[in-house]
N, C-alpha and C positions, 0 to 999 in steps of 0.2 A: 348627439345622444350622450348623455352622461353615463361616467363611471361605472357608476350604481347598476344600471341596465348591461352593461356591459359585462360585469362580474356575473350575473344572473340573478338579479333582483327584481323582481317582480315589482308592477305597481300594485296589485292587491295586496301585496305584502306590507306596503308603505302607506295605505289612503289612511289609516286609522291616526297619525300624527296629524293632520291639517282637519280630519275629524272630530279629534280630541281638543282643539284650539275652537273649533267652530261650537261646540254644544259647549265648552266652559266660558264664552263668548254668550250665547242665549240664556245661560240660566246666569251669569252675572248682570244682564241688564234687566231681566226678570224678577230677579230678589233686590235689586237696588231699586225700582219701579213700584212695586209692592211696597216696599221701604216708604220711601215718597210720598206714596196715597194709598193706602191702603184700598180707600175708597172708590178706588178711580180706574181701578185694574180689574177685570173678569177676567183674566187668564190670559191667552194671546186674539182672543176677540179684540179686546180692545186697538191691536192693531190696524184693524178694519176698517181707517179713518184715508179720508184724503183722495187720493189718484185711487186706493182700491175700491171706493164703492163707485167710481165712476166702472170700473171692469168689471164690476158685477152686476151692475145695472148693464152693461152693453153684453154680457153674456148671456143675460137673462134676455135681452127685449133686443140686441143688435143695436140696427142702425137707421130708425125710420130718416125720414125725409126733413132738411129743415132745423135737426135741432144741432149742438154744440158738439158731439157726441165724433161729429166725423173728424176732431182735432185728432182725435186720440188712436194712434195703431193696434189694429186687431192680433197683435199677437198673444198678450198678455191672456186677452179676453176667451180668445179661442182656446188658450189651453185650459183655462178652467171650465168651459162648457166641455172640452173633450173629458177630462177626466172628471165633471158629474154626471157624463153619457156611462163611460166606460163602467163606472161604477153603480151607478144607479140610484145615485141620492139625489134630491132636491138641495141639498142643501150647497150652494157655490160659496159661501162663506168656508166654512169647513174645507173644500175643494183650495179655496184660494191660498188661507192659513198654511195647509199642509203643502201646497206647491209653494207658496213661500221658503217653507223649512227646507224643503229636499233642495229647489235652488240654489239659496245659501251654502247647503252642504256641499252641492255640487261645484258652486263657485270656489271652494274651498280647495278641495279635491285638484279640482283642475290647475287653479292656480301654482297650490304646490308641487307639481307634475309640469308645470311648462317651467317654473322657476327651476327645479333639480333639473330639467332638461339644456336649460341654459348653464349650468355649469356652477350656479350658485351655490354648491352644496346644499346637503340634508337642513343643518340647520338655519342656515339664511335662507331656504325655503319658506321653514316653519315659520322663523318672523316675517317675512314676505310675508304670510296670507294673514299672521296679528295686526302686520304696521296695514293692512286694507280695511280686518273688520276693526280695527280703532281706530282710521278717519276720524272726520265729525259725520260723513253721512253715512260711515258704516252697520248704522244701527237697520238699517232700510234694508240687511241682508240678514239681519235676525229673527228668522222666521215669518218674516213681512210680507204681503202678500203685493209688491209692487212689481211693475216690469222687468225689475233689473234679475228678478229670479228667473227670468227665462233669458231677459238681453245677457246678461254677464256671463252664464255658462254659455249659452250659444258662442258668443266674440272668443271666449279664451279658449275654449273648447277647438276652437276652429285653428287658432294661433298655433294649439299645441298639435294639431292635425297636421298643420304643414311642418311645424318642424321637423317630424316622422314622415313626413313625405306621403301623407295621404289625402291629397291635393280636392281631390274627387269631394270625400267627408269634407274637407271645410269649407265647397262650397256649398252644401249641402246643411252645414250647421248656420253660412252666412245668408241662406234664404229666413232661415226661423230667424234669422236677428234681427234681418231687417224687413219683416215682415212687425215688428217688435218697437223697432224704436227706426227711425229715419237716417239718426248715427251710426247705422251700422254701414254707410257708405266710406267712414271711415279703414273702415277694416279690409273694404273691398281693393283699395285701392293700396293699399299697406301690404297688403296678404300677396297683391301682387308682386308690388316690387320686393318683397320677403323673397316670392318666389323666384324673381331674376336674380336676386342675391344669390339663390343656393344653388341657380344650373351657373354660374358665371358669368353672367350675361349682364351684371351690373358692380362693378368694384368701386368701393373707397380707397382712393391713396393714402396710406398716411403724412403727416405735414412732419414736414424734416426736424429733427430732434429742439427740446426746449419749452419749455413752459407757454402753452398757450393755449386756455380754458377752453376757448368757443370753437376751439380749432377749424380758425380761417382758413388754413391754408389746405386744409385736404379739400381732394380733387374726386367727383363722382367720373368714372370713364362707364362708356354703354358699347359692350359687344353682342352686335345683333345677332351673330351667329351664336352666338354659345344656348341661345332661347330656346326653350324647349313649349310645345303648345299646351302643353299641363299647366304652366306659368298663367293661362289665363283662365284654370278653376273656377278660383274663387271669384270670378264674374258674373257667375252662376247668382252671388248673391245678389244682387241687380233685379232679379226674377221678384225677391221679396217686399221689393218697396213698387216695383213697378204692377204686381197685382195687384196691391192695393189701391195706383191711382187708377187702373182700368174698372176696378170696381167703381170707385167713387166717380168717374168719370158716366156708366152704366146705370149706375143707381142716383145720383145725385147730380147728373148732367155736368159735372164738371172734375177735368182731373186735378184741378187745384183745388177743390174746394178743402183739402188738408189747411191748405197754407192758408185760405179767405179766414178757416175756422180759426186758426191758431192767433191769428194777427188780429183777430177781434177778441182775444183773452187779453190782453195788454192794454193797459191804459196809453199807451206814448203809438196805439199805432201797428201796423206792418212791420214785423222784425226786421224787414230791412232798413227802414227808415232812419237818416240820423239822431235822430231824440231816440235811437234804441239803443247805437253802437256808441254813442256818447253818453249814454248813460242820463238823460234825463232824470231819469225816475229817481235815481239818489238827488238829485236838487230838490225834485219836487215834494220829494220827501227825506227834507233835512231835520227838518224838525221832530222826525217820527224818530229818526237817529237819537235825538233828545230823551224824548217823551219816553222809548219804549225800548229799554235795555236788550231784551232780545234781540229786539232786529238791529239792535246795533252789533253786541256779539257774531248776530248770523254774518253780518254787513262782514266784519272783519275778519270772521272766523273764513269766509268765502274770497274772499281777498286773500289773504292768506295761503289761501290752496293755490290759487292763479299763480303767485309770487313760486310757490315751492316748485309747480309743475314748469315754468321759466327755466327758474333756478338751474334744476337737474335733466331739462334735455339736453344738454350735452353729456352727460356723465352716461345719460340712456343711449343716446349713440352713439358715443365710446366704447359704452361695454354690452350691446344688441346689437349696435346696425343702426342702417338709414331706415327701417320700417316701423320698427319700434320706436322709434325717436319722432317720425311723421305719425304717429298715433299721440303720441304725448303732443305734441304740437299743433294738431286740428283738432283736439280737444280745448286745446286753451284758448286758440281764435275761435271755434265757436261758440263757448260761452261768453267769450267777451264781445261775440258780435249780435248776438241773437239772445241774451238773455238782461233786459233793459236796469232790471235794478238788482243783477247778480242773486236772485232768489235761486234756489235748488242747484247752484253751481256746484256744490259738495260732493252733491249726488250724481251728477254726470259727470266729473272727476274723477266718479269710480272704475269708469271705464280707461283711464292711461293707467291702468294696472301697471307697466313697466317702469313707473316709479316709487312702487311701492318696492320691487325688487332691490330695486337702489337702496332702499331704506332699508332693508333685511341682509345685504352686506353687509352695512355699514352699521348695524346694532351687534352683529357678529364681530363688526373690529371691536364696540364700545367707544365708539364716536361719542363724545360727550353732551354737543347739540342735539345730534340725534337721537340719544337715548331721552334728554328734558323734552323734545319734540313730541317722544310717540306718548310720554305721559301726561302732557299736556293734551294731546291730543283727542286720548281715552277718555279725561277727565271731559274734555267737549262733545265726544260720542255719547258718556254716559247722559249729560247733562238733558241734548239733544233727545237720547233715547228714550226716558222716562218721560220727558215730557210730550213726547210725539201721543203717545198711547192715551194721555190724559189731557188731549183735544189739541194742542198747541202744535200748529204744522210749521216746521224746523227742516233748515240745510235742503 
């Protein structure tokens, strides 16, 4: 528990700084978009492109029998028909937009709340939740109407639950995740070992004094006794991916048919196949590298992120732990195993949020790289952002 709490600082007292970051975040990629094309912008309708008319078309109509539809996890979906029920409009667009924004807020919020929790101080909070929404695919939490509005607060949400020791909530917030997204098995298994970490029941040695990056030489020891059975909470999240294959198992005769669906969106095949983890797809389309300056950008811009999230797992479990560190690290072999020509890596990225923390140090020290990094960055969020709205699907 940080300082802050500790003196008697309230978090309502604090949300309005990573809220103030988050709305001057939305209405700069909105006047720079406008800018752009004047033509090409209806307001944040034009967000309404891509994965979210697929959530609206499944909140509208579900899930019949047969078609492509069962790739996709119902979480996203279901909260937009719960809040056009609650409400009482026809209109899921509208429904979707606005749980966009509140998402976003939320992810905001939270994030700076687990980051002050960690000890990062106030203001390396606040850049925390900048160096996130200036990624290249942080434009996708500006009032966006995509999954990461329900995935990202649910995951961090839950992070910051156990820090606080309220074991129970984040297994409770890790059912909505991964009811949301299939990654959220990441968290399941992190959030545990988080939790051996806090009853004692799992120490890192430190590696005996001297310069060494990767630090080989620390040692994980596991004391069974120290375990407490709260430690296995967030198991609970397990509940959210596995009602969805009993559904699709019930309704569609089969409990893979997630996986049959997903492996026939790819041209190279079954995500597990090696023309996936090998990366076919960039051969087969080298010449599009050529041809079509975007996807070269994306190409590199998403390489790029892989190289950074490498880079600074150590530095993540240096200064978090083994669980946080096992979050940045099954984030970046899963995009490198399962997604064949690196398309929308950005965007699942955004889930090792504990490297953005890293970034928000270290703009606090005025790290020189790191300061050209997050403007470089921004400038590829913006680029990204504007063009997402005016049809071009980016990061």
């Amino acid at each position: 528990m940080s300082t802050d709490l500790a003196d008697g600082r309230t978090d309502r007292a604090a949300w309005w700084r990573p809220a103030a970051v988050y709305v001057g975040a939305v209405g700069l990629v909105a006047v720079v978009a406008s800018w752009r094309d004047p033509g090409g912008i209806e307001g944040f309708w034009a967000w309404v492109r891509g994965a979210a008319g697929d959530y609206l078309v499944i909140a509208r109509e579900g899930y019949p029998s047969g078609t492509w539809r069962v790739a996709t996890f119902p979480g996203f979906s279901l909260a937009i028909r719960g809040g056009a029920d609650l409400t009482g409009t026809d209109d899921l667009a509208l429904v979707a937009v606005v749980l966009g924004g509140l998402g976003g807020l939320a992810t905001s919020v939270l994030l700076w709340w687990w980051a002050r929790d960690q000890g990062v101080g106030e203001r390396a909070a606040t850049w925390t939740v900048l160096a996130l929404l200036a990624s290249p695919a942080g434009f996708v939490l500006l009032d966006n109407p995509q999954s990461e509005a329900l995935f990202l607060p649910a995951v961090i949400g839950a992070c910051l639950a156990v820090e606080r020791r309220h074991r129970g909530l984040a297994g409770a917030l890790l059912v909505v995740a991964a009811a949301t997204r299939l990654s959220a098995l990441i968290f399941v298994l992190a959030l545990v070992v988080r939790c051996l970490e806090q009853d004692g029941a799992l120490r890192v040695v430190p590696p005996p004094p001297g310069p060494s990056r990767w630090s080989v030489h620390r040692r994980i020891r596991v004391d069974r006794a120290a375990s407490r059975p709260s430690a296995a909470l967030p198991l609970l999240g397990l509940a959210g991916a596995g009602a969805w294959f009993a559904y699709t198992w019930v309704a569609h005769g089969s409990p893979f048919a997630y996986f049959v669906e997903q492996s026939a969106l790819i041209p190279s095949g079954p995500r597990w196949h090696p023309a996936t983890w090998l990366h076919w797809g960039l051969v087969t389309r080298a010449g599009d590298l050529v041809a079509d300056p975007a996807y070269l950008v994306e190409t590199v811009v998403n390489l790029a992120m892989i190289a950074l999230c490498v880079w600074w797992t150590p530095a993540v479990f240096r200064r978090f732990g083994v669980a946080y560190a096992l979050i940045v690290a099954l984030h970046v072999v899963m995009v490198w195993s399962l997604a064949y020509n690196f398309t929308s890596t950005s965007r699942y990225l955004l889930a090792a949020f504990p490297v953005a923390a890293i970034a928000g140090e270290r703009l606090v020290a005025r790290e020189r790289r790191v300061v050209v990094g997050l403007a470089v960055s921004a400038a590829v969020m913006l680029w990204f952002g504007t063009r997402f709205p005016n049809g071009v699907a980016l990061a």
